[in-house]
C-alpha positions in Angstrom: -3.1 -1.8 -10.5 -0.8 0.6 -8.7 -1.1 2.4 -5.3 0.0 5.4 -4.6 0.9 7.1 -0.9 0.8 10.7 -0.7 2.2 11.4 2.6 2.6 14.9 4.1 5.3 15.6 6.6 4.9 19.0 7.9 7.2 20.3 10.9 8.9 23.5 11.6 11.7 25.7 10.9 12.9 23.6 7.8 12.6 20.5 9.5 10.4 18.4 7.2 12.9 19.9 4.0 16.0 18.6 6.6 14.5 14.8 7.0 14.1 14.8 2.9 17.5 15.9 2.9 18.5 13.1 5.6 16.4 10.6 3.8 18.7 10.8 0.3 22.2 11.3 2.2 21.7 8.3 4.3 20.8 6.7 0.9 17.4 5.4 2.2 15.5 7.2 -0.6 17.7 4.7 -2.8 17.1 1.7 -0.7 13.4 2.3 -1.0 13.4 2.9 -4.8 15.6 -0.5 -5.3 12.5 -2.4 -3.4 10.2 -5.0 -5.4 7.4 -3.5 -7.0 8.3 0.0 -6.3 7.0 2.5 -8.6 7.7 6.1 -7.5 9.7 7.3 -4.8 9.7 11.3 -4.5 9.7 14.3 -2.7 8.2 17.5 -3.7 8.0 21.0 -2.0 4.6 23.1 -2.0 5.1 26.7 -2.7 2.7 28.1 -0.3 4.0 25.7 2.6 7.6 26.1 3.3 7.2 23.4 6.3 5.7 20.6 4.2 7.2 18.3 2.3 5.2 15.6 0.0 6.9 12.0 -0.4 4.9 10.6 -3.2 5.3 7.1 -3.5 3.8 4.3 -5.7 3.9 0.7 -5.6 2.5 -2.6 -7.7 0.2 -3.7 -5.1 -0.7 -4.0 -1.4 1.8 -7.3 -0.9 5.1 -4.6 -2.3 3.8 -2.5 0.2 3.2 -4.7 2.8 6.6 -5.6 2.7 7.9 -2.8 2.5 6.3 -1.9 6.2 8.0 -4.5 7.3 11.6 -3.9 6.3 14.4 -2.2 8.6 14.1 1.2 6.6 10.9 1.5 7.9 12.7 1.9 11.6 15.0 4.3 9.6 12.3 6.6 8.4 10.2 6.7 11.7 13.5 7.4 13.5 13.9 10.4 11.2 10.6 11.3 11.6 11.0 11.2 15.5 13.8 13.2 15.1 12.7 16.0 13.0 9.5 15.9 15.0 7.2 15.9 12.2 3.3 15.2 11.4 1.8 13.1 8.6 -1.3 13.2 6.7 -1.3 10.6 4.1 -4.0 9.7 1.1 -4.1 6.7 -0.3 -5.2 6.4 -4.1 -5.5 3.0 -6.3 -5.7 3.3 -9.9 -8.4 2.2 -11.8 -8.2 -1.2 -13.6 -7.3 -1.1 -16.7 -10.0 -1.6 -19.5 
């Protein structure tokens, strides 16, 4: 069973596109991908939105990202987020069980 976290961070005047940037030069995008029981770790830009940026990310199970919440990166990324003054929407999808 893995969960993925769509997030959404939408901003202005290229500031979601600067935080993804900020995110892989201060090597937290690595950081995160390196964590137990992470799956996916990505950014991707919509065409019709030029001030949203998608972070798709997919872990094992709830305890990888449980801890994950908990780790100093997380004070990293809201920092960021602060900064860049950015909104979220996030979905949350778990995969069917295998059969």
């Amino acid at each position: 069973m893995s969960i993925t976290v769509n997030i959404y961070y939408t901003g202005s005047n290229g500031s979601a596109r600067k935080f993804a940037e900020e995110m892989v030069a201060q090597g937290i995008v690595d950081a995160v991908r390196a964590e137990e029981g992470n799956e996916l770790y990505e950014y991707f830009f919509p065409m019709n939105d030029e001030e949203t940026v998608l972070l798709i990310d997919r872990w094992k199970d709830q305890t990888a990202i449980d801890i994950h919440h908990k780790s100093p990166m997380m004070e990293q990324i809201a920092a960021l987020r602060k900064k860049h003054n950015l909104r979220m929407r996030v979905e949350r999808y778990i995969d069917a069980p295998k059969q």
